[in-house]
C-alpha positions as CSV (number, residue, x, y, z in Angstrom):
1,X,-23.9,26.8,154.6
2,X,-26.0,23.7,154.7
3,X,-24.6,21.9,151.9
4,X,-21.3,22.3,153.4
5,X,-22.2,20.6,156.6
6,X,-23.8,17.8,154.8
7,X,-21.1,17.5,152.6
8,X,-18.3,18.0,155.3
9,X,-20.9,15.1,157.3
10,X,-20.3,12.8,154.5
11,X,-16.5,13.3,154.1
12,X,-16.2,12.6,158.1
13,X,-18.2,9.7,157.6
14,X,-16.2,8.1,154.7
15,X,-13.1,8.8,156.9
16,X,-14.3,7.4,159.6
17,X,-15.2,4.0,157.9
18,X,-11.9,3.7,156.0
19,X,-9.4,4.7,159.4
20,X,-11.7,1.9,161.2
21,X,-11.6,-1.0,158.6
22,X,-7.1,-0.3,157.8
23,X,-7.8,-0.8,162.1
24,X,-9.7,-3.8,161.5
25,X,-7.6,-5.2,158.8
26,X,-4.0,-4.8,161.3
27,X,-5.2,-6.3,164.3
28,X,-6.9,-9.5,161.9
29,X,-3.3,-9.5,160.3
30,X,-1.1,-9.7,163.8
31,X,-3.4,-11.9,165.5
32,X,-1.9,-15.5,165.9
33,X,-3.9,-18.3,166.4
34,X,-2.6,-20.9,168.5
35,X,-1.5,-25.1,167.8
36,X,-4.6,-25.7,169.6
37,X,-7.1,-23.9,168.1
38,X,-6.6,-25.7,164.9
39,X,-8.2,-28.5,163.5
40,X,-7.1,-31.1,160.9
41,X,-9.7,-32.3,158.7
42,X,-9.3,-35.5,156.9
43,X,-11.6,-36.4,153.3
44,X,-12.6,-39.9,153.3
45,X,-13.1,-41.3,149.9
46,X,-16.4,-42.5,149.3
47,X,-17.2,-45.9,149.4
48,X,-18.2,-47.8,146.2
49,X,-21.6,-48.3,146.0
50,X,-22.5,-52.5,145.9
51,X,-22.5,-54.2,142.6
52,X,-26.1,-55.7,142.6
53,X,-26.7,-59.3,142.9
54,X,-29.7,-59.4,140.7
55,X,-30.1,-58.8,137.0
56,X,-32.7,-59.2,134.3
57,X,-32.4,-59.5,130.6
58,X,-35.9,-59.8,128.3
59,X,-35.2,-61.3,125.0
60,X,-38.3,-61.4,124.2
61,X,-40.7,-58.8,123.8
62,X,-38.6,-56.4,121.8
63,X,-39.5,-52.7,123.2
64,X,-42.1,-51.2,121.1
65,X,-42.8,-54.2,119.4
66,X,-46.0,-54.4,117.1
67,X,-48.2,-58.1,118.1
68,X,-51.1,-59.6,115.4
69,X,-52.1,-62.0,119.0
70,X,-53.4,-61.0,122.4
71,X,-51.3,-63.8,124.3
72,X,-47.7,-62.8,124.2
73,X,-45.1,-65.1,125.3
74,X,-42.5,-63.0,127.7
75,X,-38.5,-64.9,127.8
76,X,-35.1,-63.9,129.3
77,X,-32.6,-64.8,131.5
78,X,-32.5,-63.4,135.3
79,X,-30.8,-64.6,138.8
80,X,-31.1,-67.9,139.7
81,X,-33.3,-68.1,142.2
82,X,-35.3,-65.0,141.7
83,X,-38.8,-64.7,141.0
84,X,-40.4,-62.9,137.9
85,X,-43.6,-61.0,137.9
86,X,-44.9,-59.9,134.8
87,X,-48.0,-57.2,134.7
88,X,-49.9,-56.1,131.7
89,X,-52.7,-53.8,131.9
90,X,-54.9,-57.0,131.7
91,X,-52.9,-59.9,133.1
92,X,-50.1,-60.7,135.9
93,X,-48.4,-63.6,136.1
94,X,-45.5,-65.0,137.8
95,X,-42.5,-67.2,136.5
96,X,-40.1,-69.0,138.3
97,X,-36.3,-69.4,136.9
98,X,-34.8,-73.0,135.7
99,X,-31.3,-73.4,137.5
100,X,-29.7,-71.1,134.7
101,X,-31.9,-68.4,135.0
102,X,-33.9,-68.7,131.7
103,X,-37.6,-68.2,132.2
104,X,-40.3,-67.9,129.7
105,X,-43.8,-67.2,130.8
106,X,-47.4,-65.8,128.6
107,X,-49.7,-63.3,129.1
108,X,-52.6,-61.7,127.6
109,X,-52.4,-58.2,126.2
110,X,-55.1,-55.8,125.5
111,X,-56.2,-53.9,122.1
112,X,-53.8,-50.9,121.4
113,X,-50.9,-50.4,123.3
114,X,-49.8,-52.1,126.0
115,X,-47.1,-51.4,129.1
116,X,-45.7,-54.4,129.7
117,X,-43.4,-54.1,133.1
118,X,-41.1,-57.2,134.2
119,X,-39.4,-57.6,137.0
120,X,-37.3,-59.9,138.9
121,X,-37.1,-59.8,142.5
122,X,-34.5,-61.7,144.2
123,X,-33.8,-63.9,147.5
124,X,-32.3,-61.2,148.8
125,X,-35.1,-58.6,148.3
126,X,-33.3,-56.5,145.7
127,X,-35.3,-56.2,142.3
128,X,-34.5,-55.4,138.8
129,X,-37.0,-54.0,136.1
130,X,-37.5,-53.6,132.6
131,X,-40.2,-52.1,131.0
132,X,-41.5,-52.8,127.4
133,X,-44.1,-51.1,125.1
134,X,-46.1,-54.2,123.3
135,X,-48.7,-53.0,120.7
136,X,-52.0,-55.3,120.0
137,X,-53.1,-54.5,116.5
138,X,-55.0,-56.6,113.5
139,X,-54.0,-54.2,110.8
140,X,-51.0,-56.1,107.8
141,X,-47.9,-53.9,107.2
């Protein structure tokens, strides 16, 4: 007798929940929503980011370049205008741009490798950087 009352419990219960969800599922279906009620939403397209005004181009150290002398010279060609700090893990130094943009600058390096970071800031505040690896070694290949 008891499993029949849980068992005719579970039945009602199921019943109940599927007469009460087709209920919920009519009135959703009839119900209008009025002109007013309704908003348009408009998709902007997004706005292209600004071209920088600055660039920077070393020609000279190549990356992971292998040096027999502790003074390296550092050349390339940025925005005219711009200034150009230079940082080793020994030195810093500062070039200034001719009119064209061509800078050439030295700075010392130390023994093993080195992280040589360039970088040009401009008038504006905006900054561009490149970032070589410079070896110091004594050893002939």
């Amino acid at each position: 007798m008891k499993k029949e009352k849980v068992l005719l419990s579970f039945i009602a219960v199921v019943l109940g929940i599927l007469v009460t969800s087709i209920a919920f599922y009519l009135y959703q279906g009839t119900k209008v929503i009025p002109n007013s009620k309704l908003k348009t939403i408009t998709i902007a397209s997004p706005t292209p980011a600004p071209k920088p005004s600055i660039f920077l181009n070393i020609s000279n150290p190549q990356d992971e370049s292998v040096v027999n002398k502790k003074i390296i010279t550092i050349s390339g060609e940025t925005t005219s205008g711009a200034t150009v700090l230079v940082i080793t893990p020994v030195d810093q130094q500062i070039a200034v741009p001719a009119s064209n943009g061509n800078f050439s600058t030295t700075v010392n390096i130390d023994s093993g490798e080195n992280i040589v970071e360039i970088t040009a800031i401009g008038q504006n505040g905006e900054d561009a950087r490149v970032i070589r690896t410079v070896t110091f070694s004594n050893e002939e290949f």
